[in-house]
N, C-alpha and C positions, 0 to 999 in steps of 0.2 A: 297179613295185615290188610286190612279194608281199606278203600277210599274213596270209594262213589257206590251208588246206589246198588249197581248191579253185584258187588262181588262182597255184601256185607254176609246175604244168606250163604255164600260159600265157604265164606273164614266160619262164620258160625258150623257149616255142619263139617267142615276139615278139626274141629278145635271139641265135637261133641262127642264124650265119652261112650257116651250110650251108643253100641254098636247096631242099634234096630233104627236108629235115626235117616240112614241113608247111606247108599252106595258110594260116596266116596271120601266117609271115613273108612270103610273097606280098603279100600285103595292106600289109604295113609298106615291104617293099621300094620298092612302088608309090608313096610316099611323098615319097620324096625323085627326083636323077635322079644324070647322069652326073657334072656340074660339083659339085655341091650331094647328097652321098647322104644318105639317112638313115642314125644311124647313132646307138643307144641304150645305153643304160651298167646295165644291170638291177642288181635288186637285191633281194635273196632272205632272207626273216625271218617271224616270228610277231608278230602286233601284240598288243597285251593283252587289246583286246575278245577274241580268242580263245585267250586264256592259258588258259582253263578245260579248254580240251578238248585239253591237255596233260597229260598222267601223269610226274611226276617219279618215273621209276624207277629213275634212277642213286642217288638218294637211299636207296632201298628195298633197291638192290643194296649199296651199299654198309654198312645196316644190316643184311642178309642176312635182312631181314622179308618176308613175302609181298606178292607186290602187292593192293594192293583191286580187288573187281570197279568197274563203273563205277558204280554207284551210290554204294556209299562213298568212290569221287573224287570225286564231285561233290558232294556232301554235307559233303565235310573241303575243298574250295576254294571255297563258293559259300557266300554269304551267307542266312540265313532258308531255310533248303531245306526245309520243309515239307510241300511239294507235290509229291508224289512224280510225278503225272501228268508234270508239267513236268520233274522229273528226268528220267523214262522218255525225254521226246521229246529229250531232248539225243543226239549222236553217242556211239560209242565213244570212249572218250579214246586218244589217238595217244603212245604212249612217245615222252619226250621224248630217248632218245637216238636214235630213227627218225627225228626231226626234225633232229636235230645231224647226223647222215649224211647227210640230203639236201640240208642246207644246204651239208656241205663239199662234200658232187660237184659240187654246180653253182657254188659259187665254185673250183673245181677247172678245173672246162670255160669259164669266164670270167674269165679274168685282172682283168677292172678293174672286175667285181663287189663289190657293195656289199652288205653285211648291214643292213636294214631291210625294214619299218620295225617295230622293235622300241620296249619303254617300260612307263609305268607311269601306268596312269590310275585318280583314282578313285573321279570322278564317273559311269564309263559306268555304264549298267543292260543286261540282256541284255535281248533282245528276245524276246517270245511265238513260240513255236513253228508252225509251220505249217497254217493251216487248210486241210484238204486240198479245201473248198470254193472256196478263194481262189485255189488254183492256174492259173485261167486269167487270174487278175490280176498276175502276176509280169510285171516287164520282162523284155524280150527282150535289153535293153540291161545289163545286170547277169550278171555273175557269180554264179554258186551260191553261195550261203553270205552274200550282202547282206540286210542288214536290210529291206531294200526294202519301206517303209511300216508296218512290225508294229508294233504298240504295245509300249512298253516293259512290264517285269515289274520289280519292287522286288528282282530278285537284283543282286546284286557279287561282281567276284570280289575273295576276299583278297589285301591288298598280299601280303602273304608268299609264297605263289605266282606274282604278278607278278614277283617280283624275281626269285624261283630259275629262271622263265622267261627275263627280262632278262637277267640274271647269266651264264647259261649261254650264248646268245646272243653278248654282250658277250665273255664269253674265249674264241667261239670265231674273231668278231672279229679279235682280238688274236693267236689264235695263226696265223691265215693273215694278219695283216697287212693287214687290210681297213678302212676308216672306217664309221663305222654312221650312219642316220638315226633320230635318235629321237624318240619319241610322251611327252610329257609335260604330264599336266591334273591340278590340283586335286592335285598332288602334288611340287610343285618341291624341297623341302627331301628330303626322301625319294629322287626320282630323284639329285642329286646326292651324298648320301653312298651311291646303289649303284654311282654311279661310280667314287667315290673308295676305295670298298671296294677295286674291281681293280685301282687302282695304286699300293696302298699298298705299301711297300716301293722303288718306283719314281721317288719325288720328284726332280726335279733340285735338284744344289745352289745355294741362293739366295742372296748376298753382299749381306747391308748397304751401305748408300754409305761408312760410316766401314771397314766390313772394304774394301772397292773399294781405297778411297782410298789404307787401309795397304799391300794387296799390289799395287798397280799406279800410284799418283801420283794427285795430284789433279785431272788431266783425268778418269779413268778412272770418278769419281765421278758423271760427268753423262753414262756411256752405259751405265748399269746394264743396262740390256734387250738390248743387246751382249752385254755382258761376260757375265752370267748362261749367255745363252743357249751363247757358250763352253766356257763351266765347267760342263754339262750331261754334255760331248762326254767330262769328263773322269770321270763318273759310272761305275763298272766294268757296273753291272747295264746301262744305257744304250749300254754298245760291246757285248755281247753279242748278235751277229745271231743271235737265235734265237725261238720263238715265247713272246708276252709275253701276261699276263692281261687284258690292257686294249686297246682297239684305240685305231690311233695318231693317227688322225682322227674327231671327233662333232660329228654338223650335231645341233642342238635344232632341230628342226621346229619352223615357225610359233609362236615361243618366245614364249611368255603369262605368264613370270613377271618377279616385280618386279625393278628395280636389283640390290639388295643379293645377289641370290640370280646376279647377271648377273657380277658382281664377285667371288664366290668360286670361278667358273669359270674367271674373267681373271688368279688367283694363278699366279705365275712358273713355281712350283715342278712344278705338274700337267705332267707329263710327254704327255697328251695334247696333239692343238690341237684347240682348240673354238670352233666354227663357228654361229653365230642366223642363222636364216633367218626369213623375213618376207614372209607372204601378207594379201592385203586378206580373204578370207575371216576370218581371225581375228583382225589386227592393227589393218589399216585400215579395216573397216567404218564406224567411227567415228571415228577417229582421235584415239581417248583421250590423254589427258596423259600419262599411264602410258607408253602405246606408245611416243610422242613422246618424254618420257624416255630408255626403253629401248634406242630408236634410236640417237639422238644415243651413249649412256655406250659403244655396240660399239665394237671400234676398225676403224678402215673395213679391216682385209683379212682381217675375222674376218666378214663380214655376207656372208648369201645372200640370195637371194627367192627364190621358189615360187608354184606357181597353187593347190598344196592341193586341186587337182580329181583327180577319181577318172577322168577321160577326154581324151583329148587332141582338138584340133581349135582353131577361132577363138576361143573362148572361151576355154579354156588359153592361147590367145596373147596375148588382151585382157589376161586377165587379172595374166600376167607385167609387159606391160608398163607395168599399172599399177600394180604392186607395185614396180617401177625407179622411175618416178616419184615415187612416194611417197617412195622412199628418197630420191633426190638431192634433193627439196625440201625432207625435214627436214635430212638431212645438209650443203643450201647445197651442193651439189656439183650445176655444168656438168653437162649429161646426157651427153656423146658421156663424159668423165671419171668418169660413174658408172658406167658402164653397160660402159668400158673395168674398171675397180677388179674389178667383181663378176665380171666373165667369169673376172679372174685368180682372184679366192677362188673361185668354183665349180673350176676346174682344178687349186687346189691342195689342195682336199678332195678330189676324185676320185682326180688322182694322184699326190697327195703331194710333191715336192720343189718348194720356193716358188719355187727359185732358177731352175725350168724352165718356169714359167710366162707 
């Protein structure tokens, strides 16, 4: 899964069929075998921590204003900018419609390509710039562009440019038809109305039990989630196979917010499907009441897990499988039964028809 500039050509060449592409799909190949291959589902986005070194120039084009050089983008997106040093060491910012382009070729060249991981966080701090003394202290194991021990600095970036980030992202999502993963901290009320922003206009229609009742009989009353879902099919904007502002599936990553915020997700009408996934990095560490809540209110073929690890190996496996466990012991659910459940919601966020799953 991609999320800043440096490691988007890396998912692309770990996710590239063509074995003459480069040495380390070699390496992934090796992986798997004949019976059992490996065989990876990539996923291609901007995360928020690096929202900043985005230039929203469709913006600018559309105001037919000039762009800023890079100093006064960072300065109108970053919080307290003061410190002009620390501006200086930041990158050039990347036009975000450079980004919207490379995001569509490679969901272009990957049919079952996913846009993440995108979001809105907005707790992070950036981290201090490079001490060119400390350069022999960089993992080898990291990616350019990882925080990899810096101490943090008092900047943020502004929600408001998170979103036009997100936003952008999100319809472009929607108009290739793609489900997103998304990053959400210290901002759940916030990320959900920028969701609901793209699909406004899009609501399915919602029938009362008493409207049910009248247009259909009083069985008809007690399969609302049926019927509803029906009466969706009969929405004009909804038969229209064409590209839409909103993508049609959203996994909330290692989902951290309350009930209530979990339950405006779960309204009928949202023409998306939305999908909580659930790693012991964030959920089960402790296994808060909160979480335990959270758990339980998902409906079970809306729930994922995840290891939340930035590398794969026995510990991404440990970790899954104890993120399964967790789930079917709060859930009371048989493990061969859980662990069956989740296979099917991971396949029907990936490829969308529930009924093929």
């Amino acid at each position: 899964m991609a999320t800043r500039g440096e490691d988007q050509e890396i998912v692309r060449q770990f996710a590239n069929r063509d074995v003459d592409k480069g040495p380390v799909f070699e390496e992934l190949r090796s992986l798997g075998n004949e019976e059992s291959p490996c065989r990876i589902v990539p996923s291609f986005g901007w995360h928020p921590w690096f929202s900043h070194q985005i230039l929203d120039d469709l913006s600018y084009s559309q105001s037919k204003t000039e762009l800023p050089d890079a100093t006064s983008h960072y300065k109108a997106v970053l919080s307290l900018t003061h410190d002009d040093e620390f501006i200086l060491s930041l990158p050039q910012p990347r036009p975000l419609s450079s980004l919207l382009s490379q995001i569509r070729e490679h969901l272009q060249r990957f049919p079952y390509a996913l846009v993440g991981e995108i979001g809105i966080d907005r707790s992070f701090r950036l981290p201090m710039h490079w001490d060119p003394s400390r350069e022999a202290a960089k993992s080898a194991s990291l990616t350019p562009g990882s925080r990899d021990g810096r101490p943090l600095t008092h900047y943020r970036v502004h929600i408001d440019h998170q979103r036009v980030i997100l936003k952008a992202q999100l319809n472009l999502a929607g108009e290739m038809g793609r489900p997103v993963s998304v990053h959400g901290v210290a901002a759940h009320g916030i990320l959900f109305e920028t969701l609901k922003e793209t699909w406004k206009g899009y609501e399915k229609e919602v029938l009362s039990k008493r409207e049910q009742k009248r247009r259909f009989g009083i069985s008809a009353a007690h399969q609302d989630e049926d019927i509803n879902d029906q009466l969706s099919a009969h929405n004009p904007k909804s038969q229209i196979i064409e590209p839409k502002p909103y993508p049609p599936r959203v996994c909330l990553h290692s989902y951290s917010g309350p009930r209530n915020v979990l339950e405006q997700y779960l309204d009928p009408a949202i023409p998306a499907t939305i999908f909580f996934s659930f790693s012991c990095f964030v959920n089960f560490s402790d296994r808060t009441e909160k979480a335990i809540e959270v758990v339980k209110a998902v409906p079970k073929n809306r729930i994922l897990v995840e290891s939340d690890l930035h590398s794969a190996g026995e510990r991404m496996d440990q970790l899954l499988e104890d993120a399964v466990r967790s789930v079917c012991e709060i859930k009371a659910w048989p493990l061969v039964e859980g662990v069956t459940q989740l296979a099917q919601n991971w396949r029907h966020f990936v490829f969308g028809d529930e009924k093929l799953v």
